[in-house]
C-alpha positions as CSV (number, residue, x, y, z in Angstrom):
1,X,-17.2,7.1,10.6
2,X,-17.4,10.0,12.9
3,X,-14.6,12.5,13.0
4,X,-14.6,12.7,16.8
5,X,-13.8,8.9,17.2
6,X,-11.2,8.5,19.6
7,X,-11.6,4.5,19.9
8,X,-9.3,2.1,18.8
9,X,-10.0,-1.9,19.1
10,X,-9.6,-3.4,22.4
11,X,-7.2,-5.4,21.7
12,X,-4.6,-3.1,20.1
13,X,-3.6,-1.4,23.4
14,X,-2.9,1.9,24.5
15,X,-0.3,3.2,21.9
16,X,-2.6,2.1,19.4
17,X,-5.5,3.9,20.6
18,X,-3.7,7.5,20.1
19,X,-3.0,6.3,16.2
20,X,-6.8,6.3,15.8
21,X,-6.6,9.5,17.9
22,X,-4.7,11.3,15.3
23,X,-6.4,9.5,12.6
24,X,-9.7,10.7,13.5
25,X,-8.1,14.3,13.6
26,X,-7.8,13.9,9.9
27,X,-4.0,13.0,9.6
28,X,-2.8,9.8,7.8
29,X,-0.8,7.9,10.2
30,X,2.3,6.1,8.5
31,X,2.0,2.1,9.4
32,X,4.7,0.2,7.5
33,X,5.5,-0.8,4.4
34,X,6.3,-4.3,3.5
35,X,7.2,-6.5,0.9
36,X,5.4,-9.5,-0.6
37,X,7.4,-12.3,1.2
38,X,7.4,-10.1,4.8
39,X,3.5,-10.3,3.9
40,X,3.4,-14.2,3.5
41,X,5.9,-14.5,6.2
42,X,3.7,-12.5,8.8
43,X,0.5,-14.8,7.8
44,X,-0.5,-13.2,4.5
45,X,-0.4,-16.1,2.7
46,X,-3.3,-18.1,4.4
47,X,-5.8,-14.8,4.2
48,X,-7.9,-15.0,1.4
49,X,-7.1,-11.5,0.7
50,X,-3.9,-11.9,0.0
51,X,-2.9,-10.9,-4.4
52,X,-3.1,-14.5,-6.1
53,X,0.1,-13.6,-7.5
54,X,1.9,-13.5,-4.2
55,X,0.2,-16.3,-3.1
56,X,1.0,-18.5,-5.9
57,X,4.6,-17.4,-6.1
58,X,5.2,-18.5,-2.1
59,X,3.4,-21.7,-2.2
60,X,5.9,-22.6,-5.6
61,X,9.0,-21.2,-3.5
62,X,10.3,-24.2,-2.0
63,X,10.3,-24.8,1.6
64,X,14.4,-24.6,1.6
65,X,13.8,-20.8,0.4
66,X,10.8,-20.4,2.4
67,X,12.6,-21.3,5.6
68,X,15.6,-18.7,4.2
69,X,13.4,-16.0,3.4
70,X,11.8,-16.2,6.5
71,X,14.6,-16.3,8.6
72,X,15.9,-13.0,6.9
73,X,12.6,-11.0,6.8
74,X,12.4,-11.5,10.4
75,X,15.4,-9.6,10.7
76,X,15.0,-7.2,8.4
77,X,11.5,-6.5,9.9
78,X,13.2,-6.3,13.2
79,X,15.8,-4.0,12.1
80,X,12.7,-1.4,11.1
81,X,11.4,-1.6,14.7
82,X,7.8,-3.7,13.3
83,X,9.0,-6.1,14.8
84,X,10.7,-7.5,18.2
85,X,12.1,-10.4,20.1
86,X,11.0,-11.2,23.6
87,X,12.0,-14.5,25.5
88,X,9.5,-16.5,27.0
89,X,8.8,-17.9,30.1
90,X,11.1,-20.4,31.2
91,X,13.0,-20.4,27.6
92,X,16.2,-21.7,28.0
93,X,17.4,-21.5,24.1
94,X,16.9,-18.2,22.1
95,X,15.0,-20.2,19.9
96,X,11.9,-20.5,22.1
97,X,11.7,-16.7,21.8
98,X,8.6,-14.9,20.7
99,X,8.3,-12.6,18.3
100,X,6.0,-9.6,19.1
101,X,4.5,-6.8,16.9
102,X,4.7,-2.5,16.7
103,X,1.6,-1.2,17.4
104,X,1.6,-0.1,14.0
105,X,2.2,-3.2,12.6
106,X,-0.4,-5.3,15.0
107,X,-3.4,-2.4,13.0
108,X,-2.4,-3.6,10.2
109,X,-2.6,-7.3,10.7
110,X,-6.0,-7.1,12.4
111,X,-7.9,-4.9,9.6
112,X,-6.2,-7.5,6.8
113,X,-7.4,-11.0,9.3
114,X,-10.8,-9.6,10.0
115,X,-11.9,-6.3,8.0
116,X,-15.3,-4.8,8.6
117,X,-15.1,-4.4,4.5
118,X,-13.1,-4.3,2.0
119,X,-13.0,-1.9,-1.0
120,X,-10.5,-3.5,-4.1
121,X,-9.6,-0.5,-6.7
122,X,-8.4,-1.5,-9.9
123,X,-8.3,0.5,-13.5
124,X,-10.2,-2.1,-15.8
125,X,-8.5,-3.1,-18.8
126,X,-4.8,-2.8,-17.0
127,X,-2.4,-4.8,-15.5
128,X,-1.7,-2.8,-12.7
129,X,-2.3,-3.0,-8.9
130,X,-4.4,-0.9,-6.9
131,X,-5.6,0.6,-3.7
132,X,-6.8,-1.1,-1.3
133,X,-8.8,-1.0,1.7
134,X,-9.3,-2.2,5.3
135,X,-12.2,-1.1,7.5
136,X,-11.0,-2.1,11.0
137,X,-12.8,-2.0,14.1
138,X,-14.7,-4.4,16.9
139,X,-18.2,-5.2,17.9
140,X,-19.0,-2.0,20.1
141,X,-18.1,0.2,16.8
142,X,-17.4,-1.8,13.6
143,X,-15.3,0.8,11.9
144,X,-12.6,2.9,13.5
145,X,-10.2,3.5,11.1
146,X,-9.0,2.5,7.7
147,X,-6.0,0.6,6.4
148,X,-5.0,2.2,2.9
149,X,-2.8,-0.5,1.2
150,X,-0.6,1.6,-2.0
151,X,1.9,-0.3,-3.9
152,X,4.5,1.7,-3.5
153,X,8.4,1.3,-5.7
154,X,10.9,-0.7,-3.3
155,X,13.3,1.7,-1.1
156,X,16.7,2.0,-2.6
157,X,19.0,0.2,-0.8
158,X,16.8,-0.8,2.1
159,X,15.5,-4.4,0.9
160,X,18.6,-6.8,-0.1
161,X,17.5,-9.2,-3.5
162,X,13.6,-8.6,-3.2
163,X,14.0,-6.9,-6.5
164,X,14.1,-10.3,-8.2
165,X,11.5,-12.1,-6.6
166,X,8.7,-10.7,-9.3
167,X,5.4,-11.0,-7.0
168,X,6.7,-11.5,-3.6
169,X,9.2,-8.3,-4.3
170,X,6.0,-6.4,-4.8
171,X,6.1,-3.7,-2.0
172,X,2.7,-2.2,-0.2
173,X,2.9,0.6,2.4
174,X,0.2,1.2,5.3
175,X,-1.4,3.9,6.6
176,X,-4.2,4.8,8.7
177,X,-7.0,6.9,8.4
178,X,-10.2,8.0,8.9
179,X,-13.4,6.6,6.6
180,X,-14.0,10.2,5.4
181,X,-10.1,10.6,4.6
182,X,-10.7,6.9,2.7
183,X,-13.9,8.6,1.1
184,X,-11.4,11.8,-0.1
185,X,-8.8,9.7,-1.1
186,X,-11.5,7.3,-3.1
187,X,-12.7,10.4,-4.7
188,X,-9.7,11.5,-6.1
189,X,-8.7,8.2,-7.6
190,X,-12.0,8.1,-9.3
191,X,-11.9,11.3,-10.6
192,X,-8.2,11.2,-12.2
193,X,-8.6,10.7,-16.5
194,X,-7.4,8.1,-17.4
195,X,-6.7,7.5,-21.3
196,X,-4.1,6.5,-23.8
197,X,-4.2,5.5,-27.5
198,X,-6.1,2.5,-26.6
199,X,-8.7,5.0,-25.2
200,X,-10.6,5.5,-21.9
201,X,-10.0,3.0,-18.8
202,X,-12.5,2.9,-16.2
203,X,-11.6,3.3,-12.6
204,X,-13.1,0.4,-10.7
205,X,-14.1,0.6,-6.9
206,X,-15.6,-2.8,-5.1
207,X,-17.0,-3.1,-1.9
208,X,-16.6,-6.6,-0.2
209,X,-18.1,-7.9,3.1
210,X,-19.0,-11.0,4.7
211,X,-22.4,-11.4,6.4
212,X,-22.2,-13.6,9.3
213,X,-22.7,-16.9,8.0
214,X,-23.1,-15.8,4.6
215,X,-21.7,-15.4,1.2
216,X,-19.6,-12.2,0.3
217,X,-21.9,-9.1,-0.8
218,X,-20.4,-7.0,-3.3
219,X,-20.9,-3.4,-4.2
220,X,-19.7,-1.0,-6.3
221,X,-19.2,1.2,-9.2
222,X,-17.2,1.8,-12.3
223,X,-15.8,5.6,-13.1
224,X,-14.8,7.3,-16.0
225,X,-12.8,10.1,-14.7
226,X,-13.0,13.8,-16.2
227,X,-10.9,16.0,-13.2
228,X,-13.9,18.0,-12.0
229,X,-16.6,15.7,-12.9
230,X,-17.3,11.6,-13.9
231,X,-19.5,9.4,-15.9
232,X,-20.2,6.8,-13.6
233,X,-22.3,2.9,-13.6
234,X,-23.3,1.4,-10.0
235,X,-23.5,-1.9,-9.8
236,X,-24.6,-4.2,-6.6
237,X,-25.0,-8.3,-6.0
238,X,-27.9,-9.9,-7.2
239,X,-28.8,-7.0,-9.8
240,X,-28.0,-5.9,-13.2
241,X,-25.3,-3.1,-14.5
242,X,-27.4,0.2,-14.1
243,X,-27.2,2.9,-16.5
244,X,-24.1,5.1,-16.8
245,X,-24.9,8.9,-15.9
246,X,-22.7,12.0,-15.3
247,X,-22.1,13.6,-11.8
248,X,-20.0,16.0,-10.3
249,X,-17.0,15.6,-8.1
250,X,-19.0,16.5,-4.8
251,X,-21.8,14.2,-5.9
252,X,-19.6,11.2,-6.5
253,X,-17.8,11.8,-3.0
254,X,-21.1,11.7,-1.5
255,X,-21.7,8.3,-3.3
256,X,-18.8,6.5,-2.5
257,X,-19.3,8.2,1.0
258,X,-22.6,6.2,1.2
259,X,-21.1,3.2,-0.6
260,X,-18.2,2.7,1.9
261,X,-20.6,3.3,5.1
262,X,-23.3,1.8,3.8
263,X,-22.5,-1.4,1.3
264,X,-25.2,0.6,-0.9
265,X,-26.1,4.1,-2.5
Protein backbone atom coordinates (compact mmCIF):
# COMPACT_ATOMS: atom_id res chain seq x y z
CA UNK A 1 0.00 0.00 0.00
CA UNK A 2 0.92 3.48 -0.61
CA UNK A 3 2.21 5.61 2.12
CA UNK A 4 0.08 8.67 1.10
CA UNK A 5 -3.20 6.66 1.60
CA UNK A 6 -5.52 8.72 3.54
CA UNK A 7 -8.77 6.34 2.88
CA UNK A 8 -10.39 4.41 5.27
CA UNK A 9 -13.57 1.98 4.39
CA UNK A 10 -16.68 3.61 3.86
CA UNK A 11 -18.31 2.28 6.20
CA UNK A 12 -16.09 2.94 9.29
CA UNK A 13 -16.93 6.70 9.40
CA UNK A 14 -15.19 9.75 9.92
CA UNK A 15 -13.16 9.06 13.22
CA UNK A 16 -12.04 6.04 11.60
CA UNK A 17 -10.84 7.60 8.56
CA UNK A 18 -8.12 9.78 10.60
CA UNK A 19 -6.82 6.21 12.21
CA UNK A 20 -5.82 5.25 8.69
CA UNK A 21 -4.61 8.86 8.47
CA UNK A 22 -2.08 8.36 11.00
CA UNK A 23 -1.44 4.89 10.06
CA UNK A 24 -0.44 5.81 6.62
CA UNK A 25 1.96 8.41 8.29
CA UNK A 26 3.77 5.39 9.55
CA UNK A 27 2.62 5.26 13.28
CA UNK A 28 0.97 2.09 14.75
CA UNK A 29 -2.36 3.02 15.94
CA UNK A 30 -3.36 1.24 19.32
CA UNK A 31 -6.99 -0.69 18.64
CA UNK A 32 -7.81 -2.83 21.62
CA UNK A 33 -6.84 -5.64 23.21
CA UNK A 34 -9.19 -8.39 24.10
CA UNK A 35 -9.54 -11.59 25.55
CA UNK A 36 -10.60 -14.93 24.01
CA UNK A 37 -14.21 -14.97 25.44
CA UNK A 38 -14.67 -10.87 24.54
CA UNK A 39 -13.52 -12.36 21.01
CA UNK A 40 -16.31 -15.18 20.89
CA UNK A 41 -18.65 -12.89 22.57
CA UNK A 42 -18.17 -10.04 19.81
CA UNK A 43 -18.80 -12.83 16.89
CA UNK A 44 -15.36 -14.44 16.94
CA UNK A 45 -16.50 -17.62 17.38
CA UNK A 46 -18.53 -18.11 13.98
CA UNK A 47 -15.31 -16.67 11.77
CA UNK A 48 -13.45 -19.25 10.47
CA UNK A 49 -10.45 -17.42 11.64
CA UNK A 50 -10.96 -17.71 14.81
CA UNK A 51 -7.82 -20.18 17.04
CA UNK A 52 -9.49 -23.70 17.14
CA UNK A 53 -8.61 -23.71 20.61
CA UNK A 54 -10.86 -20.76 21.47
CA UNK A 55 -13.37 -22.04 19.43
CA UNK A 56 -13.51 -25.39 20.87
CA UNK A 57 -13.27 -24.26 24.46
CA UNK A 58 -16.61 -21.84 23.87
CA UNK A 59 -18.66 -24.20 22.07
CA UNK A 60 -17.84 -26.83 25.37
CA UNK A 61 -18.63 -23.89 27.88
CA UNK A 62 -22.11 -24.42 28.56
CA UNK A 63 -24.74 -22.06 27.55
CA UNK A 64 -25.33 -21.18 31.53
CA UNK A 65 -21.60 -19.85 31.46
CA UNK A 66 -21.90 -18.56 28.00
CA UNK A 67 -24.86 -16.42 28.89
CA UNK A 68 -22.59 -15.32 32.25
CA UNK A 69 -19.60 -14.54 30.44
CA UNK A 70 -21.30 -12.67 28.11
CA UNK A 71 -23.23 -10.62 30.29
CA UNK A 72 -19.84 -9.61 32.11
CA UNK A 73 -17.64 -9.00 29.05
CA UNK A 74 -20.11 -6.67 27.85
CA UNK A 75 -19.38 -4.67 30.77
CA UNK A 76 -16.07 -4.91 31.03
CA UNK A 77 -15.71 -4.02 27.32
CA UNK A 78 -17.92 -1.08 28.08
CA UNK A 79 -15.95 0.01 31.00
CA UNK A 80 -12.79 0.31 28.38
CA UNK A 81 -14.81 2.72 26.16
CA UNK A 82 -14.88 -0.36 22.98
CA UNK A 83 -17.96 -0.52 23.61
CA UNK A 84 -21.32 1.47 24.39
CA UNK A 85 -25.03 1.27 25.05
CA UNK A 86 -27.49 3.28 23.03
CA UNK A 87 -31.40 2.82 23.37
CA UNK A 88 -33.40 2.17 20.50
CA UNK A 89 -36.27 3.57 18.96
CA UNK A 90 -39.26 3.24 20.78
CA UNK A 91 -37.51 0.87 23.60
CA UNK A 92 -39.32 0.92 26.54
CA UNK A 93 -37.04 -1.69 28.64
CA UNK A 94 -33.20 -1.17 28.82
CA UNK A 95 -33.06 -4.49 27.51
CA UNK A 96 -34.00 -3.59 23.98
CA UNK A 97 -30.83 -1.39 24.00
CA UNK A 98 -28.22 -1.64 21.40
CA UNK A 99 -24.93 -2.10 21.75
CA UNK A 100 -22.63 -0.06 19.54
CA UNK A 101 -18.84 -0.24 18.70
CA UNK A 102 -15.42 2.40 19.19
CA UNK A 103 -14.23 3.26 16.00
CA UNK A 104 -11.34 1.36 16.92
CA UNK A 105 -13.00 -1.61 17.78
CA UNK A 106 -15.55 -1.56 14.59
CA UNK A 107 -11.55 -1.72 12.30
CA UNK A 108 -10.98 -4.48 14.01
CA UNK A 109 -14.12 -6.48 13.54
CA UNK A 110 -14.32 -5.60 9.78
CA UNK A 111 -10.55 -6.68 8.77
CA UNK A 112 -11.24 -10.17 11.06
CA UNK A 113 -15.16 -10.67 9.07
CA UNK A 114 -13.89 -9.90 5.63
CA UNK A 115 -9.94 -9.52 5.24
CA UNK A 116 -8.45 -8.72 1.89
CA UNK A 117 -5.65 -11.51 3.17
CA UNK A 118 -4.49 -12.98 5.78
CA UNK A 119 -0.91 -13.71 6.77
CA UNK A 120 -0.69 -16.62 9.94
CA UNK A 121 3.04 -16.55 11.55
CA UNK A 122 3.94 -19.37 13.55
CA UNK A 123 7.57 -20.83 14.64
CA UNK A 124 7.33 -24.54 13.28
CA UNK A 125 8.04 -27.09 15.73
CA UNK A 126 6.51 -24.95 18.78
CA UNK A 127 3.57 -24.62 20.67
CA UNK A 128 3.28 -21.13 20.65
CA UNK A 129 0.92 -18.52 19.06
CA UNK A 130 1.79 -16.07 16.61
CA UNK A 131 1.30 -12.85 14.70
CA UNK A 132 -1.26 -12.38 12.82
CA UNK A 133 -2.58 -10.36 10.11
CA UNK A 134 -5.62 -8.53 8.62
CA UNK A 135 -5.49 -6.68 5.29
CA UNK A 136 -8.59 -4.39 5.47
CA UNK A 137 -10.02 -2.35 2.97
CA UNK A 138 -13.18 -2.10 0.30
CA UNK A 139 -13.71 -2.47 -3.35
CA UNK A 140 -12.42 1.09 -4.53
CA UNK A 141 -8.95 0.17 -2.72
CA UNK A 142 -8.70 -3.40 -1.35
CA UNK A 143 -6.07 -2.65 1.28
CA UNK A 144 -5.91 0.36 3.49
CA UNK A 145 -4.51 -0.74 6.51
CA UNK A 146 -3.39 -3.68 8.53
CA UNK A 147 -4.73 -5.30 11.66
CA UNK A 148 -1.57 -6.74 13.55
CA UNK A 149 -3.13 -9.37 16.05
CA UNK A 150 0.03 -10.11 19.07
CA UNK A 151 -0.80 -12.30 21.95
CA UNK A 152 -0.02 -10.19 24.42
CA UNK A 153 0.23 -11.43 28.77
CA UNK A 154 -3.24 -10.40 30.47
CA UNK A 155 -3.12 -6.86 32.24
CA UNK A 156 -2.65 -7.16 36.01
CA UNK A 157 -5.61 -6.54 37.58
CA UNK A 158 -7.71 -5.38 34.66
CA UNK A 159 -9.56 -8.78 33.64
CA UNK A 160 -11.37 -10.47 36.75
CA UNK A 161 -10.99 -14.79 36.51
CA UNK A 162 -9.91 -14.84 32.64
CA UNK A 163 -6.67 -16.18 34.04
CA UNK A 164 -8.34 -19.68 34.41
CA UNK A 165 -10.15 -20.02 31.43
CA UNK A 166 -6.94 -21.68 29.48
CA UNK A 167 -7.88 -20.74 25.68
CA UNK A 168 -10.60 -18.24 26.03
CA UNK A 169 -8.21 -16.33 28.78
CA UNK A 170 -5.77 -16.03 25.88
CA UNK A 171 -5.39 -12.23 25.34
CA UNK A 172 -4.59 -10.53 21.63
CA UNK A 173 -4.03 -6.78 21.26
CA UNK A 174 -4.78 -4.68 17.99
CA UNK A 175 -3.17 -2.27 16.13
CA UNK A 176 -3.19 -0.64 12.97
CA UNK A 177 -0.87 -0.05 10.44
CA UNK A 178 0.36 0.49 7.25
CA UNK A 179 1.27 -2.71 4.67
CA UNK A 180 4.87 -1.40 4.62
CA UNK A 181 4.85 -1.12 8.58
CA UNK A 182 3.31 -4.98 8.31
CA UNK A 183 6.19 -5.68 5.78
CA UNK A 184 8.92 -4.09 8.63
CA UNK A 185 7.39 -5.80 11.31
CA UNK A 186 7.19 -9.23 9.13
CA UNK A 187 10.86 -8.72 8.54
CA UNK A 188 11.96 -8.53 11.76
CA UNK A 189 10.05 -11.58 13.05
CA UNK A 190 11.70 -13.52 10.26
CA UNK A 191 14.99 -12.47 10.87
CA UNK A 192 15.11 -13.06 14.79
CA UNK A 193 17.38 -16.72 15.55
CA UNK A 194 15.64 -18.82 16.87
CA UNK A 195 17.39 -22.05 18.54
CA UNK A 196 17.61 -24.07 21.60
CA UNK A 197 19.07 -27.57 22.45
CA UNK A 198 16.57 -29.04 20.28
CA UNK A 199 18.21 -26.95 17.51
CA UNK A 200 17.00 -24.43 14.87
CA UNK A 201 13.04 -23.56 14.49
CA UNK A 202 11.85 -22.11 11.34
CA UNK A 203 9.87 -18.96 11.33
CA UNK A 204 6.75 -19.64 9.25
CA UNK A 205 4.88 -16.80 7.31
CA UNK A 206 1.41 -17.87 5.26
CA UNK A 207 -0.43 -15.89 3.03
CA UNK A 208 -4.23 -16.72 2.84
CA UNK A 209 -6.99 -15.29 0.54
CA UNK A 210 -10.10 -16.25 -0.90
CA UNK A 211 -10.86 -15.81 -4.65
CA UNK A 212 -14.29 -14.99 -5.28
CA UNK A 213 -15.99 -18.15 -5.60
CA UNK A 214 -12.98 -20.08 -5.05
CA UNK A 215 -10.99 -22.14 -2.73
CA UNK A 216 -8.29 -20.40 -0.39
CA UNK A 217 -4.85 -19.69 -2.16
CA UNK A 218 -2.00 -19.99 -0.03
CA UNK A 219 1.49 -18.52 -0.06
CA UNK A 220 4.31 -18.35 1.72
CA UNK A 221 7.66 -19.07 2.98
CA UNK A 222 9.64 -20.68 5.77
CA UNK A 223 12.77 -18.69 7.51
CA UNK A 224 15.61 -19.61 9.29
CA UNK A 225 16.64 -16.45 11.03
CA UNK A 226 20.48 -15.35 11.32
CA UNK A 227 19.95 -11.28 12.66
CA UNK A 228 21.36 -9.67 9.57
CA UNK A 229 20.62 -12.25 7.07
CA UNK A 230 18.20 -15.72 6.53
CA UNK A 231 18.13 -19.04 4.84
CA UNK A 232 14.81 -19.05 3.49
CA UNK A 233 12.29 -21.89 1.28
CA UNK A 234 9.11 -20.31 -0.69
CA UNK A 235 6.52 -22.23 -1.05
CA UNK A 236 3.03 -21.47 -3.05
CA UNK A 237 -0.47 -23.67 -3.81
CA UNK A 238 -0.44 -26.14 -6.33
CA UNK A 239 3.51 -26.42 -6.40
CA UNK A 240 6.32 -28.15 -4.66
CA UNK A 241 8.72 -26.87 -1.66
CA UNK A 242 11.44 -24.91 -3.67
CA UNK A 243 14.96 -24.91 -2.74
CA UNK A 244 16.25 -23.29 0.44
CA UNK A 245 18.79 -20.30 -0.35
CA UNK A 246 20.44 -17.50 1.70
CA UNK A 247 19.44 -13.73 1.41
CA UNK A 248 19.98 -10.73 3.15
CA UNK A 249 17.83 -8.79 5.43
CA UNK A 250 16.88 -6.05 2.70
CA UNK A 251 16.30 -8.81 0.17
CA UNK A 252 13.89 -10.77 2.38
CA UNK A 253 11.90 -7.49 3.24
CA UNK A 254 11.56 -6.97 -0.38
CA UNK A 255 10.10 -10.56 -0.62
CA UNK A 256 7.72 -10.58 1.87
CA UNK A 257 7.04 -6.96 0.53
CA UNK A 258 6.01 -8.66 -2.77
CA UNK A 259 4.44 -11.63 -0.99
CA UNK A 260 1.97 -9.56 1.12
CA UNK A 261 1.00 -7.16 -1.98
CA UNK A 262 1.15 -9.68 -4.29
CA UNK A 263 0.00 -13.43 -3.05
CA UNK A 264 3.43 -14.26 -4.96
CA UNK A 265 7.28 -13.42 -5.21
Amino acid sequence: MSGSSRTAPRDLGAVAVRLFERAATGESVELAVLSGVERCVLGGASYALLERPVRLAWDGFGEARRNKATELSLAGMSERGLIRREAGEGAAEPAASLWTMSPELGIVQAAQRKPAYLVVTEVEGKKTRGLRFFAIGDKEQPVCGVVVEEPVALPTGSYKNVETLGPLGWMSRYRLVSEGHAVGILTDMALTPRQDRGGTYLYGIRRFQRPEGGAVVEAGISVAGAGSAARVRRFSAGQSDREVFAVKAEVLHSLLGRLLATGSW
